[in-house]
mmCIF file of the N, C-alpha and C atoms, coordinates in Angstrom:
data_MODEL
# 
_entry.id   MODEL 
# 
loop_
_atom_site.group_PDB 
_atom_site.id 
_atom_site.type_symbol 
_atom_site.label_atom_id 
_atom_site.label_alt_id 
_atom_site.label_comp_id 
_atom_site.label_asym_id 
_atom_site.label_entity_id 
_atom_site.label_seq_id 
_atom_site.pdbx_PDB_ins_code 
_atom_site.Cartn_x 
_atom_site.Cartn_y 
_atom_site.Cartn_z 
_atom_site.occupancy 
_atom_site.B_iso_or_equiv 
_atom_site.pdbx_formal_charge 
_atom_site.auth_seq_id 
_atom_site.auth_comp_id 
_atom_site.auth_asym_id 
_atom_site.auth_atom_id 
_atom_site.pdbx_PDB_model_num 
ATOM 1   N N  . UNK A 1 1  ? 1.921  0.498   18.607  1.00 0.00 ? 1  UNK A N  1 
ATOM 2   C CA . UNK A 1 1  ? 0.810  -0.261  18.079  1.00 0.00 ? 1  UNK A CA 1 
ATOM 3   C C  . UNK A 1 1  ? 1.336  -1.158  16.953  1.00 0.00 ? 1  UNK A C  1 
ATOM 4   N N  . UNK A 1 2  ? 0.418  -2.001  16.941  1.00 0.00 ? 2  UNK A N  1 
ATOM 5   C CA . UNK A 1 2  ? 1.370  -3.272  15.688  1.00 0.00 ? 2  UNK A CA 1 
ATOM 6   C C  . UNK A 1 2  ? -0.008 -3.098  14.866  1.00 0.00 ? 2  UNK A C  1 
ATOM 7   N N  . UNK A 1 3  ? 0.933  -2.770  13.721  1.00 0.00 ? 3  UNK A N  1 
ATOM 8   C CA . UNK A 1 3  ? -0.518 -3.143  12.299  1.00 0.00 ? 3  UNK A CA 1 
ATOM 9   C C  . UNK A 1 3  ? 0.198  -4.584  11.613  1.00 0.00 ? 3  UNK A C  1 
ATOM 10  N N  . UNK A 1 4  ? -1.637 -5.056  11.625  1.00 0.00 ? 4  UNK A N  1 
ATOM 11  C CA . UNK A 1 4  ? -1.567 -6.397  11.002  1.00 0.00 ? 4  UNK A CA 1 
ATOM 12  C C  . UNK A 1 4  ? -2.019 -6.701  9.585   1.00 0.00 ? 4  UNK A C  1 
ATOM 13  N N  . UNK A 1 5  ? -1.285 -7.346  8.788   1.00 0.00 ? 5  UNK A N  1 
ATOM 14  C CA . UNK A 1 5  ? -1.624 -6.917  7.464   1.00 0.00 ? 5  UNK A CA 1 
ATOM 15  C C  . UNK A 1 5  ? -1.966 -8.121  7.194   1.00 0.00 ? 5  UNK A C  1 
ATOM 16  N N  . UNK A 1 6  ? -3.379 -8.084  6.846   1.00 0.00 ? 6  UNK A N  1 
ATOM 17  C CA . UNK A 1 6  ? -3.914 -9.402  6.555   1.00 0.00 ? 6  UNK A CA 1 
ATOM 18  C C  . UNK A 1 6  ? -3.564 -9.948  4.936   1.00 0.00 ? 6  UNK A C  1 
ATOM 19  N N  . UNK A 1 7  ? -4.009 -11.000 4.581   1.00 0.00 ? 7  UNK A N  1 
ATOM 20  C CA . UNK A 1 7  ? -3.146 -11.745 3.056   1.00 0.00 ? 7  UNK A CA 1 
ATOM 21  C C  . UNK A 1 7  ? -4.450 -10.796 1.722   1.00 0.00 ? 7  UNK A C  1 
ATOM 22  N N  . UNK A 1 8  ? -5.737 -10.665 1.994   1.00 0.00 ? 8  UNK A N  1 
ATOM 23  C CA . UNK A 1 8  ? -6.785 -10.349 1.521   1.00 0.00 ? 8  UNK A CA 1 
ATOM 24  C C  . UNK A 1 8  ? -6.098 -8.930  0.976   1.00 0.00 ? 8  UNK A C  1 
ATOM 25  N N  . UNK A 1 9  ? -6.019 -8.105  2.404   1.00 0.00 ? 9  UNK A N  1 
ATOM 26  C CA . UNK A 1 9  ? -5.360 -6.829  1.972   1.00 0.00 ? 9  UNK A CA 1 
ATOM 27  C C  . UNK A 1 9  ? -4.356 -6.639  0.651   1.00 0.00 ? 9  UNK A C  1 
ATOM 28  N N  . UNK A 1 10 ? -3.222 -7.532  1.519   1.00 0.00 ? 10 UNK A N  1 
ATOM 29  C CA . UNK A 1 10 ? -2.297 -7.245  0.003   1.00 0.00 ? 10 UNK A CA 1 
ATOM 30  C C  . UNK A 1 10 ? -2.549 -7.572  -1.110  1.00 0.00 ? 10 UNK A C  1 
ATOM 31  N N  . UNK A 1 11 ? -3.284 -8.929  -1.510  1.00 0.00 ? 11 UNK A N  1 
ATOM 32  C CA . UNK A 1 11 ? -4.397 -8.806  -2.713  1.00 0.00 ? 11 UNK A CA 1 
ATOM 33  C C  . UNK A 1 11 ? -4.814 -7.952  -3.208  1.00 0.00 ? 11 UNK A C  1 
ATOM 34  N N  . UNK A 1 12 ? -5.371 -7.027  -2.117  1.00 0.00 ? 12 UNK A N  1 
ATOM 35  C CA . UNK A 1 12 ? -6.392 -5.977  -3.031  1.00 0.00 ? 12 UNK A CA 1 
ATOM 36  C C  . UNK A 1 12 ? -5.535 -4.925  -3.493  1.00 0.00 ? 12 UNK A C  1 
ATOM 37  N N  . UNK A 1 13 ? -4.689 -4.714  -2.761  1.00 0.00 ? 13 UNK A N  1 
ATOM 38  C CA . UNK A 1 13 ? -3.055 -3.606  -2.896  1.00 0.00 ? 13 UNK A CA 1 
ATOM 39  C C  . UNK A 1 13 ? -2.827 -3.863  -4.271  1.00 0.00 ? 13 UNK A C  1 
ATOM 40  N N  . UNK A 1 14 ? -2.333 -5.061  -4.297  1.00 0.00 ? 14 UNK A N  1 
ATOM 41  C CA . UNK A 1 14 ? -1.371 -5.541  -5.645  1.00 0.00 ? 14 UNK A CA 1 
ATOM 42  C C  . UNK A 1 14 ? -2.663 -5.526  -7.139  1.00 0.00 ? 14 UNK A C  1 
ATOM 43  N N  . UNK A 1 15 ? -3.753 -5.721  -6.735  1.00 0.00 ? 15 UNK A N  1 
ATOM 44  C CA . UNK A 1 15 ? -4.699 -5.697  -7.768  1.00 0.00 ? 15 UNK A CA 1 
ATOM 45  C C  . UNK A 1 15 ? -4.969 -4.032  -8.114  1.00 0.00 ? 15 UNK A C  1 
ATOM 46  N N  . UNK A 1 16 ? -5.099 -2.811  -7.078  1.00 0.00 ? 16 UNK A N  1 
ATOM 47  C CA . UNK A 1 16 ? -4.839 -1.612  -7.004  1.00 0.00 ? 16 UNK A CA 1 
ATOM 48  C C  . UNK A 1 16 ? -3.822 -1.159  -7.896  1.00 0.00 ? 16 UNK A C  1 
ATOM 49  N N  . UNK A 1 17 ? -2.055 -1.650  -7.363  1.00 0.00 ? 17 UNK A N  1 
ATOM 50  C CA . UNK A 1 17 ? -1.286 -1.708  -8.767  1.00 0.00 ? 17 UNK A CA 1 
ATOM 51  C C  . UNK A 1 17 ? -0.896 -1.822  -9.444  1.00 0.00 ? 17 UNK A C  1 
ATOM 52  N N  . UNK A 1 18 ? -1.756 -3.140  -9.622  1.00 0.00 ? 18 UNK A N  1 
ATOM 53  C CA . UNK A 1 18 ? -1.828 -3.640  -11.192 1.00 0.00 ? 18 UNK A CA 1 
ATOM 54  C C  . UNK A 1 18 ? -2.498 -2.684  -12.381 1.00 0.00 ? 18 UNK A C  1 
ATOM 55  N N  . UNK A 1 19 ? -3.871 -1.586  -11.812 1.00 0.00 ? 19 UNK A N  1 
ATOM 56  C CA . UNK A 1 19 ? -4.456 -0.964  -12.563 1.00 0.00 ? 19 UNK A CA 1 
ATOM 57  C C  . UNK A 1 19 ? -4.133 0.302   -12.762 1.00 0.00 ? 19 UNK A C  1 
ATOM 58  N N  . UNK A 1 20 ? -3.385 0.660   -11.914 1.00 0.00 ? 20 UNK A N  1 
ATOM 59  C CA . UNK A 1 20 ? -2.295 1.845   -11.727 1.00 0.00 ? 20 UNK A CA 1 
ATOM 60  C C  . UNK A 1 20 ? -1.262 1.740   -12.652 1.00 0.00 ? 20 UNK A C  1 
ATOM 61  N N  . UNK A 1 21 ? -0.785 0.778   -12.898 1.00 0.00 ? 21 UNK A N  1 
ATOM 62  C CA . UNK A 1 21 ? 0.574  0.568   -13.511 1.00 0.00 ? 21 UNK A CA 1 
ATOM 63  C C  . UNK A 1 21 ? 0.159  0.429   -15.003 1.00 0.00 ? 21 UNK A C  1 
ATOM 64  N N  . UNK A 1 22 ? -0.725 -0.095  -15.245 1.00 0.00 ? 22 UNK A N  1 
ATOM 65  C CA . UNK A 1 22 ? -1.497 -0.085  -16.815 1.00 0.00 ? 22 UNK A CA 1 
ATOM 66  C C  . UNK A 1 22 ? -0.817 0.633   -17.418 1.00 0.00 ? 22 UNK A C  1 
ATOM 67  N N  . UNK A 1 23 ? -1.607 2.194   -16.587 1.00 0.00 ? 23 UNK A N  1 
ATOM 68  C CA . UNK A 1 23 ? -1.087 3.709   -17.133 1.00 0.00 ? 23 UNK A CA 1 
ATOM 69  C C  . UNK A 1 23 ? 0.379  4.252   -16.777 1.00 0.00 ? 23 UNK A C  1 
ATOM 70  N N  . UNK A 1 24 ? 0.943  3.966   -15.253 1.00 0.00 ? 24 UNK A N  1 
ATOM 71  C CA . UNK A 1 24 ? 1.965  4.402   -15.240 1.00 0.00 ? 24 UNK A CA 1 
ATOM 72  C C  . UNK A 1 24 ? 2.878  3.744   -13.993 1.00 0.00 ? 24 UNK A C  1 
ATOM 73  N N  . UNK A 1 25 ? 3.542  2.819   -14.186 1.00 0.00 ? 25 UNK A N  1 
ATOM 74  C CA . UNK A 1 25 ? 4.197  1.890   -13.123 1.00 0.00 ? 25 UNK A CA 1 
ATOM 75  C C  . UNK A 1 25 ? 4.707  2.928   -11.734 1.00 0.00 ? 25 UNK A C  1 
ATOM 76  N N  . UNK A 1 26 ? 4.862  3.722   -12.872 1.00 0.00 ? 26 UNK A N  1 
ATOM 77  C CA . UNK A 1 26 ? 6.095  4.655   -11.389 1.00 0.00 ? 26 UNK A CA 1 
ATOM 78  C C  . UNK A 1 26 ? 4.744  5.513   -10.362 1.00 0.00 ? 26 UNK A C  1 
ATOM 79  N N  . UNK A 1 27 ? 3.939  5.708   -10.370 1.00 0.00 ? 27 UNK A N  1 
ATOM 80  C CA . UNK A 1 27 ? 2.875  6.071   -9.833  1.00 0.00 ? 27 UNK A CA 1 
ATOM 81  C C  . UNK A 1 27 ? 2.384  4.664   -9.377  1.00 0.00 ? 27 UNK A C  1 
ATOM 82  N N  . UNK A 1 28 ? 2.507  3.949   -9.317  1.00 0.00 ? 28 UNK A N  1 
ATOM 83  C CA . UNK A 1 28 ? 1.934  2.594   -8.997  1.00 0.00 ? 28 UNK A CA 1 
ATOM 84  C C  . UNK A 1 28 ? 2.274  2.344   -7.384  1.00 0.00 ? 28 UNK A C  1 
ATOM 85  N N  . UNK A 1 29 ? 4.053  2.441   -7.856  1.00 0.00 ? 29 UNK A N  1 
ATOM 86  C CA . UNK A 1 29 ? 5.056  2.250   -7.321  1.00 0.00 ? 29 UNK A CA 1 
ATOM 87  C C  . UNK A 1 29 ? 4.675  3.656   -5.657  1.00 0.00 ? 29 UNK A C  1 
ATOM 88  N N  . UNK A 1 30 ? 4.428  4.797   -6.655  1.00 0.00 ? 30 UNK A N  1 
ATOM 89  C CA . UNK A 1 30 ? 4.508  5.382   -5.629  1.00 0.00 ? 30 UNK A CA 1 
ATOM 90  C C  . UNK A 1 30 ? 3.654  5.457   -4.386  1.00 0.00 ? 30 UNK A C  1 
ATOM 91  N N  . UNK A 1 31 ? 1.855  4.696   -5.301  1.00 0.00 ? 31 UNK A N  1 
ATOM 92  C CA . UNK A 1 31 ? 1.005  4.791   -4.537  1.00 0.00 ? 31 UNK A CA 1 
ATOM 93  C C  . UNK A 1 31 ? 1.687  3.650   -3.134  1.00 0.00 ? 31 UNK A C  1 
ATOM 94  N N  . UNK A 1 32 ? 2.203  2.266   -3.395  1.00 0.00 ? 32 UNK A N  1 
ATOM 95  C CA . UNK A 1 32 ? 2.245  1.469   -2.398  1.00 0.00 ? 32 UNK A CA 1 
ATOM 96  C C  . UNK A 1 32 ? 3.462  2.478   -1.294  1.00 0.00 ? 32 UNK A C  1 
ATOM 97  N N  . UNK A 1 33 ? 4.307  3.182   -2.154  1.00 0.00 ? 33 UNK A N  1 
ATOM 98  C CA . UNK A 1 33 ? 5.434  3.733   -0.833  1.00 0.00 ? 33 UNK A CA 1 
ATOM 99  C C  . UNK A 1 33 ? 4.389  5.140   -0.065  1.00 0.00 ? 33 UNK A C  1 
ATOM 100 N N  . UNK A 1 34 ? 3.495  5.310   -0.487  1.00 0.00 ? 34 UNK A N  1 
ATOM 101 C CA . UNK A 1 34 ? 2.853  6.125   0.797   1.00 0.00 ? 34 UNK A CA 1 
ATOM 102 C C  . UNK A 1 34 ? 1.836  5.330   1.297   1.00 0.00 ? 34 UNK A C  1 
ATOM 103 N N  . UNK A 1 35 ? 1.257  4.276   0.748   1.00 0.00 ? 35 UNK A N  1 
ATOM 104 C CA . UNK A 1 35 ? 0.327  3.541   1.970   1.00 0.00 ? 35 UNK A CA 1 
ATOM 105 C C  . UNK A 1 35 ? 0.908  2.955   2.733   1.00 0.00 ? 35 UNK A C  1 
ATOM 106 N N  . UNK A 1 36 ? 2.111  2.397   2.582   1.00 0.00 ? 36 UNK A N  1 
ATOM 107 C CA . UNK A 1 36 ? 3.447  2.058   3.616   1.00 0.00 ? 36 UNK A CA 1 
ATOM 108 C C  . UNK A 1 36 ? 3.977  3.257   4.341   1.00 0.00 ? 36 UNK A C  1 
ATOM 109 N N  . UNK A 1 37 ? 4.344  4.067   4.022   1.00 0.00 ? 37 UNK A N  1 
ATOM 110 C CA . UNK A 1 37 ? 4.513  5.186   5.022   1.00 0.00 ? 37 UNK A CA 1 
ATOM 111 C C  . UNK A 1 37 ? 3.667  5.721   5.806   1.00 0.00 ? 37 UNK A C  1 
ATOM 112 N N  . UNK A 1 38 ? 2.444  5.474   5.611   1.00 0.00 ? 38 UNK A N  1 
ATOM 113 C CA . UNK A 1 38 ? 0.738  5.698   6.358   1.00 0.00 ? 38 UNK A CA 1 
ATOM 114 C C  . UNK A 1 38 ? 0.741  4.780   7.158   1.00 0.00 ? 38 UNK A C  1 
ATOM 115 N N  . UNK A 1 39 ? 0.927  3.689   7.066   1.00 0.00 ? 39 UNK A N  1 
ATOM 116 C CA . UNK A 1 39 ? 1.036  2.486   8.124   1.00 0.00 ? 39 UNK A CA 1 
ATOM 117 C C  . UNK A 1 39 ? 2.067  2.613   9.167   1.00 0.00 ? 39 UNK A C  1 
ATOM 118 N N  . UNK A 1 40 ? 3.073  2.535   8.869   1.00 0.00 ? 40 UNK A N  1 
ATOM 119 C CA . UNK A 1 40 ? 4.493  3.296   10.132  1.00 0.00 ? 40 UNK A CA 1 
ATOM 120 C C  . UNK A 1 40 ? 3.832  4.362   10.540  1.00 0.00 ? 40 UNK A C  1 
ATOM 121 N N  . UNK A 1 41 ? 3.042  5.531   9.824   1.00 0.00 ? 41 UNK A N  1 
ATOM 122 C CA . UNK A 1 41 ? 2.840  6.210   10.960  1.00 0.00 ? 41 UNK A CA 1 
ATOM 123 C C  . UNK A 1 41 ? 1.667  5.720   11.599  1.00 0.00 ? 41 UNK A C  1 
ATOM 124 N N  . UNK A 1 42 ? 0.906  4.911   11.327  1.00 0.00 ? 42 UNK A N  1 
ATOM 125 C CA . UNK A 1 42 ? -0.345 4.619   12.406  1.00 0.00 ? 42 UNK A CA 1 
ATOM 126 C C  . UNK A 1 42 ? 0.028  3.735   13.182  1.00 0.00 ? 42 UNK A C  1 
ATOM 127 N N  . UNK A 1 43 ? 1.051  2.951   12.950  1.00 0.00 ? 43 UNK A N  1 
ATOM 128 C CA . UNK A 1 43 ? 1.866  2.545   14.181  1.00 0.00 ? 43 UNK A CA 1 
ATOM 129 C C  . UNK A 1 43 ? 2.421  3.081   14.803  1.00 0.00 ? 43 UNK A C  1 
ATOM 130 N N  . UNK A 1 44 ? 3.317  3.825   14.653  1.00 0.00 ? 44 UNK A N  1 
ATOM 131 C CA . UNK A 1 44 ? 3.787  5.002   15.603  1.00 0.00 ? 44 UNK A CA 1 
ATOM 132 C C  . UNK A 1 44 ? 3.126  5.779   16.953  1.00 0.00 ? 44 UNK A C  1 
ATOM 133 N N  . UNK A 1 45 ? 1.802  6.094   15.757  1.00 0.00 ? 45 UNK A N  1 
ATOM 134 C CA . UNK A 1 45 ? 1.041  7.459   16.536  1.00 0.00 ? 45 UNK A CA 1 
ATOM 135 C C  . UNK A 1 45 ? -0.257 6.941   16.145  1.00 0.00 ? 45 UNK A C  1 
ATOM 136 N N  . UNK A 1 46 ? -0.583 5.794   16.953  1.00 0.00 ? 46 UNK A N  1 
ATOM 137 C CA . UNK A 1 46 ? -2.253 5.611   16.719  1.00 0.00 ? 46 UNK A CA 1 
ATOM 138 C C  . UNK A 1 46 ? -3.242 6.594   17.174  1.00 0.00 ? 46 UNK A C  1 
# 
């Protein structure tokens, strides 16, 4: 399956950790490496 990542999305991502990072970048950081790892797997294994 192909996920399509629309431009809106990553907007809202990057605005997500922007408010994340306020408090703590590295949690910011970490939230985007598991919504990226959530995506490979829903491509994978829809």
């Amino acid at each position: 399956m192909r996920i399509t990542r629309r431009p809106r999305a990553r907007e809202d991502l990057l605005e997500v950790w922007g408010y994340i990072a306020d408090d703590n970048e590295t949690a910011a950081d970490r939230m985007l490496d598991r919504i990226e790892q959530k995506l490979f797997m829903l491509a994978d294994h829809p």
